[in-house]
N, C-alpha and C positions, 0 to 999 in steps of 0.2 A: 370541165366541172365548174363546179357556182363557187367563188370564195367570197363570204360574206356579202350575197347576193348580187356579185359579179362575175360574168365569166369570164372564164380561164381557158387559154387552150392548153391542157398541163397532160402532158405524154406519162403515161403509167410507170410508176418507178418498179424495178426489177433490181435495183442496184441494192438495195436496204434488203431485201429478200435472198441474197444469193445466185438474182437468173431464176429463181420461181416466180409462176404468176399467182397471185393473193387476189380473190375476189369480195371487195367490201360486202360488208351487208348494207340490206337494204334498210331504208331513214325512215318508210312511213310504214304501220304496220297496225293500224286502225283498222275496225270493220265495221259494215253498211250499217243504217237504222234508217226506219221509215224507208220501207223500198216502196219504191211508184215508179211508174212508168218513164225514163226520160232523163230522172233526177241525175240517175250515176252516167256515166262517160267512159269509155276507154280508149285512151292514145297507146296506140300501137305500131309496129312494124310489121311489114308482113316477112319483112328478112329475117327479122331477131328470133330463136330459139323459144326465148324465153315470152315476149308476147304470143306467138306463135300457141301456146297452150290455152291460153287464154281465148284465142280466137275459136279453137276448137270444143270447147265446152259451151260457149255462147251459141256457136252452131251448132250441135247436136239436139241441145235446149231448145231452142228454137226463142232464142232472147233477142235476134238481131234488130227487131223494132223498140223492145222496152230499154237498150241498151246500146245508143247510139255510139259509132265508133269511128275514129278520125286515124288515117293511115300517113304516117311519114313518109317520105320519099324510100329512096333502096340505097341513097350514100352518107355516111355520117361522117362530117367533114369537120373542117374548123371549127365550125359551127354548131356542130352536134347534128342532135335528129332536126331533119326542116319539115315543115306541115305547110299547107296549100291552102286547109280550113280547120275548124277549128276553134277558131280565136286568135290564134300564133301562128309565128311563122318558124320560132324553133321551141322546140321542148325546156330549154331550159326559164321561157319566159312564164310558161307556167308553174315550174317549181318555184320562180321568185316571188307570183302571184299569191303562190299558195302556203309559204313561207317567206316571208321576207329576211334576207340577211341569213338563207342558206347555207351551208358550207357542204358540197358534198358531192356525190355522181349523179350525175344527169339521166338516165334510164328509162326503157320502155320494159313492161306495158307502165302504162298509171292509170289507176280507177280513179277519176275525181267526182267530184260533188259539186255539181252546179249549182244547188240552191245555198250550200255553204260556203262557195269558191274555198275550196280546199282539197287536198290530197288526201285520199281516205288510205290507199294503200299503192304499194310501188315492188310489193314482191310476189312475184307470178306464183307459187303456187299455193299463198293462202289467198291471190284473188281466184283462184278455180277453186278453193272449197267454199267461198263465197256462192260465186255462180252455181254450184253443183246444189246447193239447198237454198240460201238465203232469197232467190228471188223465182222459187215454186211459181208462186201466185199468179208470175209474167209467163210464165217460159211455153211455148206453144207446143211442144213437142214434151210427151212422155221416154225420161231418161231414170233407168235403175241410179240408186242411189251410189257415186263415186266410191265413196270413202265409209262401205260401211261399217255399223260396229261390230261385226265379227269379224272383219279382215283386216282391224287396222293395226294390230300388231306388223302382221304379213305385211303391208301396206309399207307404211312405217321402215321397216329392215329394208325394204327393195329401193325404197326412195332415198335412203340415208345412203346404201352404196353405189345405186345406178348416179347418182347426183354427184359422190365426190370422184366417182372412177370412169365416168362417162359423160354425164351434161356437161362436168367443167371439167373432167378429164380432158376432152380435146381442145380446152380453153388452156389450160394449164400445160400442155404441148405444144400449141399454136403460139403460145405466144412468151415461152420459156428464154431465156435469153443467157442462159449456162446448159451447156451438154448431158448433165449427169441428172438434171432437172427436169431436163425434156423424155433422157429415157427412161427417169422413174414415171413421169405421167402414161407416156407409153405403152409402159410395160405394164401398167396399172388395169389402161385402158382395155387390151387385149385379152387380157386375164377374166376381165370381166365377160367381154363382149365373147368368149368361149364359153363360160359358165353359162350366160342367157340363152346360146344356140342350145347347149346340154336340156336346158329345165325346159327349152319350148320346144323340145322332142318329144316333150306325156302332156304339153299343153296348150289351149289354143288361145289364152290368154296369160300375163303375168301371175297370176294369180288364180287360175283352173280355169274353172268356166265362167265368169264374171268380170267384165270388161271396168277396170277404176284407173281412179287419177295416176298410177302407178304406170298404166300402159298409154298415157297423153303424154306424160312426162318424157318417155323412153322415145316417144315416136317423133316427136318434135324435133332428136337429135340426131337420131337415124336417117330421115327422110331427108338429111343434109348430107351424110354421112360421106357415099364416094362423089358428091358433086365437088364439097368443097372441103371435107375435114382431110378426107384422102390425101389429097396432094398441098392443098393451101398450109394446114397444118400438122403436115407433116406425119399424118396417123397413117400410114402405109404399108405396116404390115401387110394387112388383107382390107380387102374391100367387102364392105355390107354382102354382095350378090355371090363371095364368095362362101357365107353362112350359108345355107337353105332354108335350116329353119326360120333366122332372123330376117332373112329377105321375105319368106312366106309372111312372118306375122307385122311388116311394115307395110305389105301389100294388102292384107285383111284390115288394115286402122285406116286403110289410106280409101279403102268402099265404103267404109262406116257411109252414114247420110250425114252429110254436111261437110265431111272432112276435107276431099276432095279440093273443094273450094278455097280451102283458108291455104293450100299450099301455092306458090307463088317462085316456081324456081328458076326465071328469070331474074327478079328481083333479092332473091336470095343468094344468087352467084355474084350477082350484080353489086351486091353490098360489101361481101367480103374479100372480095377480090379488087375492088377501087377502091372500097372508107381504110384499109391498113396497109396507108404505103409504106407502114415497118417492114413489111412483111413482103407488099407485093410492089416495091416504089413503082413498076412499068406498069399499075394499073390494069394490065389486060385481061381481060375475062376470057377463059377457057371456054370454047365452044362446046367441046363432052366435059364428061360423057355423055350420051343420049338413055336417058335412063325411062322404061316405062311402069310406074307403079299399080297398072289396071291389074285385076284377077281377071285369070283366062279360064 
């Protein structure tokens, strides 16, 4: 992290929490004006979860020339996220750019502002309601509206529980560091991930027939799910392929047009398994499983 726009290598405290994991929020939370072609930027991972959404709504859109996009490496080391181009060579040199005398996490995705050097926003899922309207004007590809206004109660409820009992449910078990902490995320998780297979028995999306941000969110964390959440972090009840229906509807997001592309599971085994040597000090990356997400 940045302490007063210097970095730190400073290991996540667990101790002040009881062995839970506490996920800050995110510091920038601005959004786009004057969209053009170019102007905005996303640094991304193609490891991370949470960029990971972001990369999928750009491609669907069909935004990947109005919205150049610069990829880290797959280990996030001492030194954080490192970049090859860009401008930087790690991430946290643009949050000092873009705020000086920082204090805070260092994080992927970020949407910046070229023409303003500055950080427009750093939390993935108000930049996918950005991309999903804000830049029409660009986007090459005709997509149904994400987040519409009759769904977003629905919308809304699915995100609020998929988000604390699943995106950072297996954050909050991977990296729990008390026993009783790790089985409430767990058992958290599971509850959940039974209830989704239940509801995607009457349906082919999260939300009936209409494909929104609510099923990007979901698939981001799944399509990781028995590579690395299985055994890395310790979520091991059951594995994804042993749902049906959850496995069916990870493999229907994963033919969408565009999707395909943004998944990367070399570099996503690759990240988790060498950037947390709390977790894995021997570094070694698990050959399987062999996992194949085509519809047949």
């Amino acid at each position: 992290m940045l302490v007063e726009g210097v970095w730190r290598d400073v290991p996540r405290d667990t101790a002040s929490t009881g062995g839970a994991f506490v996920r800050p929020e995110s510091a920038f939370r601005n959004r786009v004006t004057d969209v053009e072609a170019g102007r905005y930027r996303l640094y991304v991972a193609k490891s991370c979860p949470w960029a990971h959404r972001t990369l999928i709504v750009r491609a669907m859109k069909g935004l990947e020339k109005a919205i150049p996009v610069y990829y880290a490496g797959p280990e996030m080391l001492e030194n954080g996220w490192e970049f090859e181009d860009g401008g930087i060579r790690y991430l946290h040199e643009l949050y000092a750019k873009g705020k000086p005398g920082y204090t805070g996490r260092v994080t992927v995705p970020v949407l910046w502002d070229e023409k303003e050097t500055r950080i427009v926003n750093n939390e993935s899922s108000e930049i996918i309601r950005m991309l999903n309207r804000e830049f029409d004007a660009l986007a090459r590809r005709k997509l149904d509206d994400l987040y519409p206004e009759k769904s977003r109660r629905e919308i809304d409820w699915l995100n609020e529980r998929i988000y604390r009992t699943v995106n950072n449910g297996v954050y909050r078990a991977g990296f729990a560091t008390a026993q009783e902490k790790y089985e409430e995320a767990v058992t958290a998780l599971f509850k959940t991930l039974d209830w989704l297979e239940k509801r995607l028995a009457r349906r082919k999306w999260l939300c009936g027939k209409a494909f929104t941000e609510a099923d990007v969110r979901l698939f981001t964390t799944l399509v990781r799910f028995d590579a690395v959440y299985y055994s890395h972090f310790k979520c091991n009840l059951r594995r994804l392929v042993d749902y049906p229906n959850l496995w069916r509807w990870t493999r229907r997001v994963y033919a969408l047009p565009g999707v395909a592309k943004t998944v990367d599971m070399k570099q996503i085994k690759r990240h988790y398994y060498r950037s947390m040597k709390q977790i894995n000090p021997t570094q070694i990356v698990p050959k399987g499983p062999l996992l194949d997400f085509r519809l047949r």
